[in-house]
C-alpha beads as a LAMMPS data file, in Angstrom:
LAMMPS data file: protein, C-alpha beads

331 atoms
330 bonds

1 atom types
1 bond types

-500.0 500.0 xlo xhi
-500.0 500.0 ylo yhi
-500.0 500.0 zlo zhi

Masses

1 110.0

Atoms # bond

1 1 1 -356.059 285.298 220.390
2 1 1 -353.975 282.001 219.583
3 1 1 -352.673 281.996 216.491
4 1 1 -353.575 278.249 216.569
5 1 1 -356.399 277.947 218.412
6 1 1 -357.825 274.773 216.979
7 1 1 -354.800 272.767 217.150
8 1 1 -354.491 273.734 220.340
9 1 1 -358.606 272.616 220.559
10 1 1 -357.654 269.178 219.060
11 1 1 -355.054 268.536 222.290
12 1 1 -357.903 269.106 224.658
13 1 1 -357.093 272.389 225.839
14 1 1 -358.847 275.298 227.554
15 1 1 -358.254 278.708 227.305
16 1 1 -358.426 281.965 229.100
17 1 1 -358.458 285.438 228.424
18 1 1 -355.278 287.191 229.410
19 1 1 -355.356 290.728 229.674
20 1 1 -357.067 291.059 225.972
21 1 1 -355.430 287.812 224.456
22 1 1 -357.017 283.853 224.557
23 1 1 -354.209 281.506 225.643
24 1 1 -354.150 278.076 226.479
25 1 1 -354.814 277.898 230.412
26 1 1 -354.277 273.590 230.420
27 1 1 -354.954 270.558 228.281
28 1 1 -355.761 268.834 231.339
29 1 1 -353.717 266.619 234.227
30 1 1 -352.492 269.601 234.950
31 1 1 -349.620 267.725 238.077
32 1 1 -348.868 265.356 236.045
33 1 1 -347.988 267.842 232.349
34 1 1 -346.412 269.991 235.185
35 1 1 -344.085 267.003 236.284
36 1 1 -343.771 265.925 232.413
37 1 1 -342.242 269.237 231.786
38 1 1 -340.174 270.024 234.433
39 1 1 -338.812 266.447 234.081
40 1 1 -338.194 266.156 230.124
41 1 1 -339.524 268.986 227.926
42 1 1 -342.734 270.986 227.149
43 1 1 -344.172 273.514 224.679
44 1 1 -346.005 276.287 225.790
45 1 1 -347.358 279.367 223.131
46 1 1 -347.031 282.822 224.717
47 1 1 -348.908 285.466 224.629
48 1 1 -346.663 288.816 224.304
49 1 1 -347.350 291.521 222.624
50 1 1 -344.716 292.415 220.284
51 1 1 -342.993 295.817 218.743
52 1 1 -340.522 295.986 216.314
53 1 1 -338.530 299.311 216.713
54 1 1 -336.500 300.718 213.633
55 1 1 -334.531 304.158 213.509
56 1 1 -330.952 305.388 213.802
57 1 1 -331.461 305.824 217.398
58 1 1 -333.770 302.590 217.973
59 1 1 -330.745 300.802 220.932
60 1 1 -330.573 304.601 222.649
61 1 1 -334.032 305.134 222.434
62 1 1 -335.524 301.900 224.245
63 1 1 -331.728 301.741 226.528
64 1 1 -333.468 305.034 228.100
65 1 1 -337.027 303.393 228.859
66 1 1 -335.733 299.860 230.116
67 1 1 -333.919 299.046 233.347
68 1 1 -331.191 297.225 231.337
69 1 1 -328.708 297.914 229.184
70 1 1 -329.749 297.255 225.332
71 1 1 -327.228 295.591 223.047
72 1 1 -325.729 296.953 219.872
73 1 1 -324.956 293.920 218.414
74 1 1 -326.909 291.375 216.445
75 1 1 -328.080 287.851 218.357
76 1 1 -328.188 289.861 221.383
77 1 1 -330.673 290.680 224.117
78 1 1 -331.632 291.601 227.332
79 1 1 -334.839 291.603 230.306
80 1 1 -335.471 294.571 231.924
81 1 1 -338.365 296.731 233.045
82 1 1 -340.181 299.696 232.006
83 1 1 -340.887 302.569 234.895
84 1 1 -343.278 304.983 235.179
85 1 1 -343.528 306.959 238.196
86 1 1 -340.572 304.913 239.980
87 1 1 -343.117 301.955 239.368
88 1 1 -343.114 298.783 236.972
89 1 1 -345.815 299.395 234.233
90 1 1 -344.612 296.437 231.744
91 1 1 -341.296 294.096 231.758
92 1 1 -339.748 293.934 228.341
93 1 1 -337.203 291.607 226.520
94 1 1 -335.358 293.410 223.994
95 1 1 -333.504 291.704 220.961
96 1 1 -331.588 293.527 218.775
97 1 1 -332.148 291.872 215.178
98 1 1 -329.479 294.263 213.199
99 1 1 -329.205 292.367 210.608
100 1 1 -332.368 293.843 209.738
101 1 1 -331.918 297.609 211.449
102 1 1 -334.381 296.883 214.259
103 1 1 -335.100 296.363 218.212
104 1 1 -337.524 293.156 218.665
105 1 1 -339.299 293.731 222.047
106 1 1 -341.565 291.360 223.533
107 1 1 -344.046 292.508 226.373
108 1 1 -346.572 291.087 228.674
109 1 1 -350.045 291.053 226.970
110 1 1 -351.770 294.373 226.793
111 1 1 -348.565 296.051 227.710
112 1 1 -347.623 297.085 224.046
113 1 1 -348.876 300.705 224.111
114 1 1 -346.863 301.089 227.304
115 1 1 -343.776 301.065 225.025
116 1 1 -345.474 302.755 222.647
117 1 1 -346.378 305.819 224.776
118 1 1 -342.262 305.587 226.391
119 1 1 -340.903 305.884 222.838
120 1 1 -343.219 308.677 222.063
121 1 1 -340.627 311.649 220.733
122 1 1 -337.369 309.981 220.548
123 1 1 -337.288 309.580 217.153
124 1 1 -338.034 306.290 216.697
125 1 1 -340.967 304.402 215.424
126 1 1 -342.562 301.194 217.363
127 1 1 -344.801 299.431 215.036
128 1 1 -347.055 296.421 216.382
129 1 1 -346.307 293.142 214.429
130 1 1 -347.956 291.121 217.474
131 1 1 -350.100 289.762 214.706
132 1 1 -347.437 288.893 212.155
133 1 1 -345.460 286.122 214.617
134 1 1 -346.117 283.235 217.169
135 1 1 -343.942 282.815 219.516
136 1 1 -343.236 278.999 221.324
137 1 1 -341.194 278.455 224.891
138 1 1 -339.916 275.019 224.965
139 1 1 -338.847 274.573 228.274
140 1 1 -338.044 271.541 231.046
141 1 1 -334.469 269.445 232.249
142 1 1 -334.084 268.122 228.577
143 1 1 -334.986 271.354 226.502
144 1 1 -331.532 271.722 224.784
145 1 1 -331.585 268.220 223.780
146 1 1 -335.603 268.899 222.337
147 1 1 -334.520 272.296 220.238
148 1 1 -330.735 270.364 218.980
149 1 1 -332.922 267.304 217.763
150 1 1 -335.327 269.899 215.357
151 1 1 -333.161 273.340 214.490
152 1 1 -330.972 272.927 211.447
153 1 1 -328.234 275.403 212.028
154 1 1 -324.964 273.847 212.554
155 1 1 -323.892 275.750 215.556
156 1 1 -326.353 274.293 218.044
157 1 1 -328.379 275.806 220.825
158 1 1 -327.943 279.586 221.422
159 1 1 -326.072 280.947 224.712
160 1 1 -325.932 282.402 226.799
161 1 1 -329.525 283.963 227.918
162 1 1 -331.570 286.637 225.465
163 1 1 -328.792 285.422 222.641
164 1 1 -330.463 283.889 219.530
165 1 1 -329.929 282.604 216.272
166 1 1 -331.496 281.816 212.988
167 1 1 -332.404 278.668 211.496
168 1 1 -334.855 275.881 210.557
169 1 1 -337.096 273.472 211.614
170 1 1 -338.365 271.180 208.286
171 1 1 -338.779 273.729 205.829
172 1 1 -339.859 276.633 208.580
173 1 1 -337.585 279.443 209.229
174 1 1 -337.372 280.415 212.841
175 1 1 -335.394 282.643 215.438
176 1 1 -334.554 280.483 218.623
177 1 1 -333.896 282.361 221.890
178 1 1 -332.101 280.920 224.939
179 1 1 -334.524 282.154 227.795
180 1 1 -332.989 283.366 231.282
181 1 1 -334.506 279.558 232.381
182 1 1 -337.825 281.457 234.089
183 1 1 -338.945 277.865 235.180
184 1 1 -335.830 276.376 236.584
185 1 1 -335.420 274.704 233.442
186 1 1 -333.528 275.091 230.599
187 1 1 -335.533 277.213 228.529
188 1 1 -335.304 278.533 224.867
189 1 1 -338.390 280.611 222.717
190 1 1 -338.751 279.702 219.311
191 1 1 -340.075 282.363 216.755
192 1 1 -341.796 282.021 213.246
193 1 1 -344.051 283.851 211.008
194 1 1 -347.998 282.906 211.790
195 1 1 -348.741 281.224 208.520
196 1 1 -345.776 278.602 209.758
197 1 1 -346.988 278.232 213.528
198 1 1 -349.283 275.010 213.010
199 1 1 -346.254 272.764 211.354
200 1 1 -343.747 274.656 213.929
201 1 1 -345.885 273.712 217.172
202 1 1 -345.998 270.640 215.469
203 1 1 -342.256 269.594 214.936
204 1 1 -341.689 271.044 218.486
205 1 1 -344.754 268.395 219.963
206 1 1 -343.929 265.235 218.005
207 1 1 -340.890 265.324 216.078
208 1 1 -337.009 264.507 217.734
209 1 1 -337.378 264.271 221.393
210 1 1 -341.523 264.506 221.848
211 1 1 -342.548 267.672 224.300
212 1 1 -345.410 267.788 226.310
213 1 1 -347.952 270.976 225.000
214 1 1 -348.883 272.981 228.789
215 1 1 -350.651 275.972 228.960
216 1 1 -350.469 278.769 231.363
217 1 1 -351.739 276.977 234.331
218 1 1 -348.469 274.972 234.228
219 1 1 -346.724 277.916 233.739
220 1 1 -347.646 279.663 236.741
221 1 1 -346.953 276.940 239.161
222 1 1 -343.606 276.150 237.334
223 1 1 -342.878 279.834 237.496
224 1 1 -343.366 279.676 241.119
225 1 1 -341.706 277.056 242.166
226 1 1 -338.571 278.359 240.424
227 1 1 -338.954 281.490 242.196
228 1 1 -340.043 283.888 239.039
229 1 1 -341.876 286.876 239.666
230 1 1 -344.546 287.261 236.789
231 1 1 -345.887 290.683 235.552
232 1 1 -349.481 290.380 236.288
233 1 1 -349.342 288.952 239.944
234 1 1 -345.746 290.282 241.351
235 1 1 -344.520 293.298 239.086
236 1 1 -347.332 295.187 238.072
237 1 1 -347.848 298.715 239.470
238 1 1 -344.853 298.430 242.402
239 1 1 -341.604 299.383 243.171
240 1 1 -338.482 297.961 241.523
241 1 1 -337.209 297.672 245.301
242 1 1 -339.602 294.315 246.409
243 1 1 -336.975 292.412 244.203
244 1 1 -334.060 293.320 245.609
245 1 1 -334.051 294.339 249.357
246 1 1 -337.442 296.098 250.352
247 1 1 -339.904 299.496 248.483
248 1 1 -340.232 302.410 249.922
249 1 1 -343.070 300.625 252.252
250 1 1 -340.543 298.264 253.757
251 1 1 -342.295 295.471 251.229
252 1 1 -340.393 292.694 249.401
253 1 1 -341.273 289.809 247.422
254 1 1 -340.998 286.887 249.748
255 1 1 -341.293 283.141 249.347
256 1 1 -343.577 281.386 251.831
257 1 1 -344.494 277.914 252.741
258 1 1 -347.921 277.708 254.384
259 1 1 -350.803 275.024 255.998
260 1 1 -353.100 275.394 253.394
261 1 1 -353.229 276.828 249.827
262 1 1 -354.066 280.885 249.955
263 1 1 -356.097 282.891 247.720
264 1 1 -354.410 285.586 245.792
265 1 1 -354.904 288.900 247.525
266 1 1 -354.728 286.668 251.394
267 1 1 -353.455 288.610 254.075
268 1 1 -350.294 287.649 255.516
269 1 1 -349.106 288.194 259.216
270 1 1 -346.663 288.724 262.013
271 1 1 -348.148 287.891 265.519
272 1 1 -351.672 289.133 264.598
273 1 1 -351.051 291.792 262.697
274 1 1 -350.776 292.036 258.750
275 1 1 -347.602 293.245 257.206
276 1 1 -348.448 291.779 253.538
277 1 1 -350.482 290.166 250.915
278 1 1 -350.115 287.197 248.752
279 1 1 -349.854 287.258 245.723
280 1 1 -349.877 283.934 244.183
281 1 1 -350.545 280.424 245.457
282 1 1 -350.418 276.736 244.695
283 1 1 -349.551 273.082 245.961
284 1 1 -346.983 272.700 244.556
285 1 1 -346.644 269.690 242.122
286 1 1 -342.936 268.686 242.294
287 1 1 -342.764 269.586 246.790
288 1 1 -346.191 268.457 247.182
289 1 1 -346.965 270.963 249.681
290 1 1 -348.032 274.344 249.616
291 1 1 -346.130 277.242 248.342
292 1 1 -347.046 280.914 247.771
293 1 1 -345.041 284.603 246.604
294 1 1 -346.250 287.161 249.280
295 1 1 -345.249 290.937 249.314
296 1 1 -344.780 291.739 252.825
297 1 1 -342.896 293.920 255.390
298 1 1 -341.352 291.887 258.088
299 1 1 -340.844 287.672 258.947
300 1 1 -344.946 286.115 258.480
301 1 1 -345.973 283.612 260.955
302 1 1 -349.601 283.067 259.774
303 1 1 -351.465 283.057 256.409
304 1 1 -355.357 283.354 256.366
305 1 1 -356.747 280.877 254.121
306 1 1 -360.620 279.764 253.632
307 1 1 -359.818 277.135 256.028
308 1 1 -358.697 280.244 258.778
309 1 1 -355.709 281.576 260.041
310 1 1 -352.992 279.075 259.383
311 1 1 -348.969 278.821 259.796
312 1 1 -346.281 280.298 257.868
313 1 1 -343.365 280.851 257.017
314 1 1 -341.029 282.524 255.123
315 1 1 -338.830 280.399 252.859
316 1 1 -335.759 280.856 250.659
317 1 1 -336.049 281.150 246.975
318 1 1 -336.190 278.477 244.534
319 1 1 -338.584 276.504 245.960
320 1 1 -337.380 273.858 243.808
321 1 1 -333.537 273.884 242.461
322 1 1 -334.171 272.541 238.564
323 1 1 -331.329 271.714 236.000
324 1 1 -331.033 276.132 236.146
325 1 1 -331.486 279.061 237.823
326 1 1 -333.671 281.803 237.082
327 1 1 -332.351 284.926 235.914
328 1 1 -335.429 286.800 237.411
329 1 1 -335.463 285.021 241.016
330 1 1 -335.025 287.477 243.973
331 1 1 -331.538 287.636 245.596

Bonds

1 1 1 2
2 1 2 3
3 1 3 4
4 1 4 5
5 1 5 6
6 1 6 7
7 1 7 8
8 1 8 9
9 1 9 10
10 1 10 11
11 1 11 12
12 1 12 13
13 1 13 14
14 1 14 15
15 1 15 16
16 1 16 17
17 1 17 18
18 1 18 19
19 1 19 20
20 1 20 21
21 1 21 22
22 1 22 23
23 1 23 24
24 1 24 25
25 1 25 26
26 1 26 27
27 1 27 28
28 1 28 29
29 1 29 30
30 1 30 31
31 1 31 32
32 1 32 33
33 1 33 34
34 1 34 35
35 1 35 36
36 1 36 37
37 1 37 38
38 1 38 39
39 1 39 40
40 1 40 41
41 1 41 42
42 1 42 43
43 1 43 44
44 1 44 45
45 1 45 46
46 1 46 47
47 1 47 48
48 1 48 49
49 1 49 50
50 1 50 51
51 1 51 52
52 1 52 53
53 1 53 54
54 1 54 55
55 1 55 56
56 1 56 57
57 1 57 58
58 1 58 59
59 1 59 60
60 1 60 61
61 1 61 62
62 1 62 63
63 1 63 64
64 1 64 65
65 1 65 66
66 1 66 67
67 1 67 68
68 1 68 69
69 1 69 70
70 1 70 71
71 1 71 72
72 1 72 73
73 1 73 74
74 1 74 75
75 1 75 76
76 1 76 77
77 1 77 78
78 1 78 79
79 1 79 80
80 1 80 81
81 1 81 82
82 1 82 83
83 1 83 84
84 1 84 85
85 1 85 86
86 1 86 87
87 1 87 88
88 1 88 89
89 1 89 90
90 1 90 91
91 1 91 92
92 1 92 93
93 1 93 94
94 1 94 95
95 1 95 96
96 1 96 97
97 1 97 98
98 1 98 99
99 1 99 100
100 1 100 101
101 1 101 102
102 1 102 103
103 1 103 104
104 1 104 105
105 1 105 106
106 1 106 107
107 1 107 108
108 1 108 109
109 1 109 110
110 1 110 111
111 1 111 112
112 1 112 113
113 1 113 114
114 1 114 115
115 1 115 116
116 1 116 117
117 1 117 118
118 1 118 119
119 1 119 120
120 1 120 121
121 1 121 122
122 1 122 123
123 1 123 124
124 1 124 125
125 1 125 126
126 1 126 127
127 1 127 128
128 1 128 129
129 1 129 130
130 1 130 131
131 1 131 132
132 1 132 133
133 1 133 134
134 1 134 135
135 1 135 136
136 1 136 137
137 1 137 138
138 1 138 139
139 1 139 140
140 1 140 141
141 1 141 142
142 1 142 143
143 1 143 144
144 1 144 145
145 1 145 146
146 1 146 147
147 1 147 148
148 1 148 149
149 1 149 150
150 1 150 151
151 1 151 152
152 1 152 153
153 1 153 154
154 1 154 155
155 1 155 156
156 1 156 157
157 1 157 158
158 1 158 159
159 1 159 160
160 1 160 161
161 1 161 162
162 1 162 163
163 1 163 164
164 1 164 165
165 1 165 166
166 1 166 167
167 1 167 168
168 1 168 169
169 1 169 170
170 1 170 171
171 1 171 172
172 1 172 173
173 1 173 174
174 1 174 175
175 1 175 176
176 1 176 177
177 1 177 178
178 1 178 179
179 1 179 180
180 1 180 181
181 1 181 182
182 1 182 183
183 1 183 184
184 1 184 185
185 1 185 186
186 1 186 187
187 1 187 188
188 1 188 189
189 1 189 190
190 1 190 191
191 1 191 192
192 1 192 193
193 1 193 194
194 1 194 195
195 1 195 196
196 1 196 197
197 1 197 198
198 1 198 199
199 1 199 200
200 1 200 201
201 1 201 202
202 1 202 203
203 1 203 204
204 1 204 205
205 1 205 206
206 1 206 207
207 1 207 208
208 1 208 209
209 1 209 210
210 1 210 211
211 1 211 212
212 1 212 213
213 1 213 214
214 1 214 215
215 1 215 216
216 1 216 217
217 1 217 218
218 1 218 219
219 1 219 220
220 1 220 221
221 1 221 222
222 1 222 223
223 1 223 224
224 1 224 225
225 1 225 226
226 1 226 227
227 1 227 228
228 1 228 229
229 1 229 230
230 1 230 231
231 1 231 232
232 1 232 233
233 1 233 234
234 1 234 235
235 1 235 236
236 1 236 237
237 1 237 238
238 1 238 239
239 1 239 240
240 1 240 241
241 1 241 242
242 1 242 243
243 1 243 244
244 1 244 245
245 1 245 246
246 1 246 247
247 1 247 248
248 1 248 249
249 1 249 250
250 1 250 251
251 1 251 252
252 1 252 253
253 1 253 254
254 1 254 255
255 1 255 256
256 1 256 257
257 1 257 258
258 1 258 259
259 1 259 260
260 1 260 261
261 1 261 262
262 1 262 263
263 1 263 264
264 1 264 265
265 1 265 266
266 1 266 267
267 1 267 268
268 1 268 269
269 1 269 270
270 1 270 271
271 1 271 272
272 1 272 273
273 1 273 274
274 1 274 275
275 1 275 276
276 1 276 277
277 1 277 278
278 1 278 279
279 1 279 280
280 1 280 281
281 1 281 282
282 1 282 283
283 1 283 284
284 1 284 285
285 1 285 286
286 1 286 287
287 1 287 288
288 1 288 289
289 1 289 290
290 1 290 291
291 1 291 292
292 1 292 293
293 1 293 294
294 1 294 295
295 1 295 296
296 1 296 297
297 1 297 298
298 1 298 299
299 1 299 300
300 1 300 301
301 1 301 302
302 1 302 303
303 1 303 304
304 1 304 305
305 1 305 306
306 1 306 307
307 1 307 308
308 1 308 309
309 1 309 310
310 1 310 311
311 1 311 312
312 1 312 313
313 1 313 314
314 1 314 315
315 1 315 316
316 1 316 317
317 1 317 318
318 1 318 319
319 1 319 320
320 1 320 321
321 1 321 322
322 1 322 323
323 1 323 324
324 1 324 325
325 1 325 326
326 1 326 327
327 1 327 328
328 1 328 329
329 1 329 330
330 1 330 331
């Protein structure tokens, strides 16, 4: 669950269970917090499940289970994506926090035993400290400006992405990480123990430049529109090829513009016939139009919504161009 569900009550928020853990799903205006964050700052509280991975052979352990190369040095990090079977079974963001002889891995909800099972034999141990640390993205065009005006470190904002560094905010000590910008925004994750999150979330709301609190509705359409594939609805259970060129099938991730806002699952087609299915959907607040990812095998023409068949077509990735790039959008 939250680790601060009640304050998150108090904003007006609603949650939603998420693979085994309650998030925030929106506090409501959901266009216009969209807009507020993509245009100055916002606060979001992820849900990850987290492993901490300690042993003499922690980096070539987890290097041999993630599509990425692990660092060896301290501040360091990197995204990648664990494979069983040729297919994604979790994505993982590994930090390596030497300073205290351990790998820091944070994992889509639900997916912790997934890296548990992987590191099963390699002489390591994984030990789940989901429970012992909150984790905040502050994201949006001003986010830098947001964490410089609250961390007390005297070296500034972290770079470049999955680096981090140690500080303050008031008297809380946190970890901030400079995301790969999955919105299109600059982007940064801020880490504390639990018993600090309330006065963290907090300073990160209301103090220095204020931040908008969003929940994971927000983050799915922002995710979108920057072109970000997201475990549950793009990765989960396929080839690491629809990223990058096409599966085994002939299927690749595929942004689409359409008459008409698809449900998840929609089939997707190419002069009658379907080559693909959608895989997430919305009207998109910043385009006003809308905008869907679609795993498909070929050039779509049509889209079958509630409404019917209706046009399509295949567009190039961002959707929207924001103050970054994401480090996860298909080239």
């Amino acid at each position: 669950m939250s680790v601060i569900e009640a304050v998150h009550a108090d904003h007006g928020a609603t949650f939603r269970d998420l693979d085994g853990r309650r998030v925030v799903e929106e506090y409501g205006r959901s266009e216009r917090t969209h807009r507020a964050v993509r245009n100055v700052a916002g606060v979001i509280e992820m849900g990850y499940d987290v492993r901490e991975v300690t042993g003499p052979e922690r980096v070539t352990a987890v290097d041999s289970v993630v599509t990425a190369d692990v660092p060896e040095s301290d501040g360091e990090g990197c995204y990648g994506l664990v494979l069983e079977s040729g297919r994604i079974v979790a994505e993982a963001t590994v930090y390596n926090a030497a300073a205290g002889d351990r790998l820091l891995v944070f994992l889509p909800p639900g997916r912790g035993p997934v890296l548990d099972d992987a590191l099963a034999g390699k002489g390591v141990e994984s030990t789940d400290v989901t429970a012992d640390l909150a984790v905040f993205g502050v994201h949006g065009a001003s986010a830098t400006e947001k964490i410089a005006s609250v961390l007390s470190t005297g070296g500034g904002a972290p770079e470049p992405a999955h680096a981090f560094m140690r500080g303050s905010m008031g008297d809380e000590g946190v970890t901030v990480i400079a995301s790969d910008a999955p919105t299109g925004e600059e982007g940064y994750e801020v880490v504390c123990a639990v018993e600090e999150a309330e006065r963290v979330f907090d300073t990160l709301v209301n103090r220095g430049l204020n931040a908008t609190p969003f929940g994971y509705r927000t983050w799915e359409s922002l995710t979108l529109e920057a072109g970000t594939p997201l475990f549950d609805t793009e990765l989960a259970g396929h080839e690491p090829g629809v990223l990058d060129g096409g599966d085994t099938n002939g299927q690749r991730l595929l942004g689409l513009t359409c008459e008409g806002v698809p449900e998840r699952g929609a089939a997707v087609q190419k002069a009658g016939e379907e080559i693909g299915r959608v895989t997430r959907a919305v009207a998109s607040p910043t385009l006003g139009e809308p905008i869907a990812f679609a795993l498909a095998d070929g050039e779509p023409d049509a889209v079958l919504t509630d409404d019917g068949e209706v046009p399509a077509s295949h567009a190039a990735l961002p959707f929207v161009e924001g103050s970054q790039r994401s480090g996860r959008c298909p080239r």
